[in-house]
N, C-alpha and C positions, 0 to 999 in steps of 0.2 A: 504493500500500500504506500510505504515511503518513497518507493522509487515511483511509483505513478505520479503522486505529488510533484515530486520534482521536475520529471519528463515535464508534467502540464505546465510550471511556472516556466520551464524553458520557451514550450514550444510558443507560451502568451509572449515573452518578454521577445522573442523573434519576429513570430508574425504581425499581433497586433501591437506591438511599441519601437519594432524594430530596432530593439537594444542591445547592441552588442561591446559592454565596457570594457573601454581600454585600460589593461591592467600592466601592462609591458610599464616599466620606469623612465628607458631611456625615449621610449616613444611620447611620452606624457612631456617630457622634456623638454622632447622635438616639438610639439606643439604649442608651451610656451614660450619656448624661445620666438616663432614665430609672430606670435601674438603680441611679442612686447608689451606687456598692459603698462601702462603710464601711472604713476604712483599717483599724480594727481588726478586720475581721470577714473568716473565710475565702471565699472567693469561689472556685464551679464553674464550668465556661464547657462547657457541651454541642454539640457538632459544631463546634468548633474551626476545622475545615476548614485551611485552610493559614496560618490567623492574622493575618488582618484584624484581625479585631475582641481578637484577642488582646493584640495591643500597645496597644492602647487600653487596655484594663483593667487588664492588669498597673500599667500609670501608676498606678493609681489602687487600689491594693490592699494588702492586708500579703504576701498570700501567694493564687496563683493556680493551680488545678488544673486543666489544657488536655486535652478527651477526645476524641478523633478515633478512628472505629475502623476509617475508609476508608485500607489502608496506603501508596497513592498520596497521598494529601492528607497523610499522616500524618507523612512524611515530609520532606515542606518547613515542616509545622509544628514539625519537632525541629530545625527549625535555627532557626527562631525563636526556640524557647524559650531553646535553647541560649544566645542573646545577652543572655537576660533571667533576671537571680538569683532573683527570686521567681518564677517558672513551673516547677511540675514539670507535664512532657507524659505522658501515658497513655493509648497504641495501644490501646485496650478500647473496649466496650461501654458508657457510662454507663449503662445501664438494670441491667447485671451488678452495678453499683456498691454497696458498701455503703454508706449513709450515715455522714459524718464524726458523729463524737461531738459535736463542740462546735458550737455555732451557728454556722450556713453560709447564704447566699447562693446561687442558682442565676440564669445568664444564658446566652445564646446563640440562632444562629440554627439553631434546633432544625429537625433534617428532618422533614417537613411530614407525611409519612407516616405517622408515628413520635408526632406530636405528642400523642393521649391516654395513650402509655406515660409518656410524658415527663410527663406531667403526673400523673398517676395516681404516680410514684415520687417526686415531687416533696409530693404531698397526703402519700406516709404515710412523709414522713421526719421525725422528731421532731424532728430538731436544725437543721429549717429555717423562716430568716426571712420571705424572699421571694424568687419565680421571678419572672426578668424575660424574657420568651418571645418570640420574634419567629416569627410564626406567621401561617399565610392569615389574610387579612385576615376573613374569612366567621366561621371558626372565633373569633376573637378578640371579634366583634362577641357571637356568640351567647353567648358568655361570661358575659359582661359586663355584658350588657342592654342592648345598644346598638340594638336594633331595639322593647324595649317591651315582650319576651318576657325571661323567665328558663329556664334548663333547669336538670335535674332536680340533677346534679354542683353546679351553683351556689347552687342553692337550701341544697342539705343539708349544705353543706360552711361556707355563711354563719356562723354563729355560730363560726368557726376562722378564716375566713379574707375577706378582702375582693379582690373581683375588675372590678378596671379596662381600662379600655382605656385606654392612654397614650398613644398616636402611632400614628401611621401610615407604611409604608413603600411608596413608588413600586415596581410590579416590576422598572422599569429600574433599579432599582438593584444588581440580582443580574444574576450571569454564570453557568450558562446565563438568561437571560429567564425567569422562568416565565409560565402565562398570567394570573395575577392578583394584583394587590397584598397586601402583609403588612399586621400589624398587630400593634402593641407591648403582650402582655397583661400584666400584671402580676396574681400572688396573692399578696398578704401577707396575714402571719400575724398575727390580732391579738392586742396584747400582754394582753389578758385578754379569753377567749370571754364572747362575748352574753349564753350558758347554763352554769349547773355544770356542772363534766364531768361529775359522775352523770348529769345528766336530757340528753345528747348522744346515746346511743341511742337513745330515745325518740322524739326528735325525728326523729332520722334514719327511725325506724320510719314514725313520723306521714307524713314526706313522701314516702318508699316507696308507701303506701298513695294520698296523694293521686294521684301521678303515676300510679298504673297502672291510671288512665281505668275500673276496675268503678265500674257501676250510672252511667255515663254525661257527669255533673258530677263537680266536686270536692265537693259538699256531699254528693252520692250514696256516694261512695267515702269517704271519711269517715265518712258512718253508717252503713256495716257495722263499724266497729270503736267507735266513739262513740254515746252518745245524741243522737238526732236532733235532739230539742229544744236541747239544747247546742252541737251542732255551729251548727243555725240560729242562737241568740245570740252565737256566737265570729262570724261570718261578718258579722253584723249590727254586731260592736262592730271590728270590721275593716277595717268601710267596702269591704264586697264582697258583690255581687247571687250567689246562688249558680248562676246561670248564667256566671259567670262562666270564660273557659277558663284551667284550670290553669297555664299558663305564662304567662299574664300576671298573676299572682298576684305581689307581690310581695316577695324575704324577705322585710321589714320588717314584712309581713302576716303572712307563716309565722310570726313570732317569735309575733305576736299570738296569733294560732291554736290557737298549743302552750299558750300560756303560760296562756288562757283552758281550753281543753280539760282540763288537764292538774291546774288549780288544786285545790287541797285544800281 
């Protein structure tokens, strides 16, 4: 009967919380080091889990907010905190979360299921610097451009934000296993956008329309909204063949893009 017990918290804390804690030291490490949390700056720690990686960061924090909403995990995490002055613990939801008013920091090993809500609340909290993510390894590459491709979130979100892959983590390093390696994403916010905030819609619009593949190319889909003639010259002074495939486009391009399209 004990061993069924177990099986079943396994197979909950897999499926539905998609929790797999990283218990490895040197790997826990690796992702504060990454994170650099700023002594003077608030610091969130998302899926806490039983607080691994919590005491690491607290070290290194003014003040640390620990969110577990699994109340098995949650629970040995309150004793953790308990031992550390600057951790308040929070049985919730981060996604429920409101974001803090002052500029704040985001870290942890986010459940993987979870990972574009987590990200997605993380893009439209105003008062945040950067999320340091430990996430499938796949997801973190596509991010990031680590295969040569950009996607659509990364693109449009460029002039706000810059998106790295910082490390890598073994799957051996989590209990249960999972069956594929993490990867250490980092989004920070830059301290002044690419583009005026006025012309960020725009742009956002712009790339909306590239990405959603009408009329074939990205030159195609573009001049239904653009003159053709212009979009060919932004494409040309871009240094891109308009066959080119849209996600290999990159921001750096899209800046050009706008910038030329858009000129007055």
């Amino acid at each position: 009967m004990a061993t069924r017990r177990t099986r079943t918290e396994r197979d909950r804390s897999r499926r539905v919380l998609s929790q797999n804690f990283l218990v490895d030291p040197a790997a826990i490490a690796r992702l504060v080091r990454a994170a650099r949390p700023d002594p003077d700056t608030l610091l969130l720690e998302v899926g806490a889990g039983r607080g691994q990686l919590t005491r690491a960061l607290a070290a290194r924090c003014r003040h640390l907010v620990a969110y577990e909403v699994d109340p098995a995990a949650a629970a040995e995490l309150a004793r953790v905190c308990a031992a550390v002055p600057n951790v308040t613990h929070r049985q919730a939801d981060f996604l429920m979360a409101v974001p803090p008013a002052e500029p704040f920091d985001v870290v942890g090993n986010i459940p993987w299921s979870l990972t574009s809500a987590v990200v997605r609340w993380c893009l439209a909290a105003p008062g945040l610097r950067a999320a340091t993510l430990l996430t499938q390894a796949e997801y973190a590459r596509r991010r990031s451009g680590d295969y040569g491709r950009w996607t659509r979130l990364t693109v449009s979100t460029w002039p706000e934000f810059g998106w790295r892959l910082v490390g890598r983590v073994p799957r051996t390093a989590f209990r249960p296993v999972p069956g594929v390696d993490a990867g250490i994403l980092r989004v920070e916010r830059r301290p002044e956008a690419l583009l005026p905030p006025a012309a960020l819609p725009a742009y956002r619009r712009m790339v909306e329309r590239g990405f959603d593949g009408a009329g074939g190319s990205l030159a195609a889909s573009l001049g239904r909204r653009y003159p053709r003639a212009r979009v060919a010259a932004a494409l040309r002074a871009a240094r891109l063949d308009a066959a080119t495939p849209v996600g290999h486009v990159w921001p750096e391009q899209w800046l050009v893009l706008f910038r030329l399209l858009h000129a007055r």
